[in-house]
C-alpha positions in Angstrom: -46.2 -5.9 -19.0 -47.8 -9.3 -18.9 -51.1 -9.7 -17.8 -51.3 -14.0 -17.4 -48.9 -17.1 -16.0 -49.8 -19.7 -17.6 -48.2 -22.9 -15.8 -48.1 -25.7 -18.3 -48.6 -29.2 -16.2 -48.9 -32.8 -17.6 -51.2 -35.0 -16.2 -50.4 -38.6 -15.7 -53.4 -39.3 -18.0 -51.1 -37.8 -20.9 -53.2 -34.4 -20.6 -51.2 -31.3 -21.0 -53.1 -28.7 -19.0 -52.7 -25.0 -18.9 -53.4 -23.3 -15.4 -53.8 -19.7 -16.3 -53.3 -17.0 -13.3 -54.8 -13.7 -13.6 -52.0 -10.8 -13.0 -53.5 -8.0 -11.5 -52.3 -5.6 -11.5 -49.7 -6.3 -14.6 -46.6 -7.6 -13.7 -42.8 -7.4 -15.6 -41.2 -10.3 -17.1 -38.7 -10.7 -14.0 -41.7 -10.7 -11.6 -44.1 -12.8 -13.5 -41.0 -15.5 -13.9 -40.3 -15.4 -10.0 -44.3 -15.8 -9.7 -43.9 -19.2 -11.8 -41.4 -19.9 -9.6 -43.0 -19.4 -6.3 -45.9 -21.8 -7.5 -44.0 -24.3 -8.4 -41.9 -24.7 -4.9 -45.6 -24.1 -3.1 -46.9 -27.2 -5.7 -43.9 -29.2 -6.6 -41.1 -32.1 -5.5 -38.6 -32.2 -7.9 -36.7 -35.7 -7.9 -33.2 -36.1 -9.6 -34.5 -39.9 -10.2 -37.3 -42.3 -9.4 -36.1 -45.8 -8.5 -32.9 -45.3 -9.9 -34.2 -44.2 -13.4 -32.5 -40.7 -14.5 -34.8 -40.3 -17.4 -38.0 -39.7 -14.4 -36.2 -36.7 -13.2 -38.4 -33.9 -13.0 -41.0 -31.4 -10.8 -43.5 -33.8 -9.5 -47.3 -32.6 -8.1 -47.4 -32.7 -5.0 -51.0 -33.7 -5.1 -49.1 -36.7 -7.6 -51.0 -36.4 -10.9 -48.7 -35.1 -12.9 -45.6 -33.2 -13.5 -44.7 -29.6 -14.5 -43.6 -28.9 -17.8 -42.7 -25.1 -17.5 -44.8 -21.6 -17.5 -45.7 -19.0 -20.0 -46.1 -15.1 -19.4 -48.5 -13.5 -21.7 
């Protein structure tokens, strides 16, 4: 059972920042994943491209200062 998401974000300042969310009570791996998931359609864009470069692709903030890199359950 995990007990913390950690979503992993990356600031456009080159910070990596971990945003931990208490689970309470503990949650499965399947639930803690669809969790990550949830927050990052509530807090996200993802863009296949920006201004024609592939390489940008990615799930943008929507509050645009950074980009998320992926989530951890512990």
């Amino acid at each position: 059972m995990f007990k913390t998401l950690t979503i992993l974000l990356l600031s456009f300042k080159g910070e990596m920042i971990m945003h931990h969310i208490t689970l309470d009570p503990p949650v499965d791996l399947l639930t803690c994943s669809a969790m990550a998931d949830e927050w990052r359609d509530k807090n996200t864009t993802h863009f296949w491209e920006i201004g024609g470069d592939i390489s940008k692709q990615g799930f943008y903030l929507n509050d645009a200062s950074g980009t998320m890199q992926g989530h951890i359950c512990q």
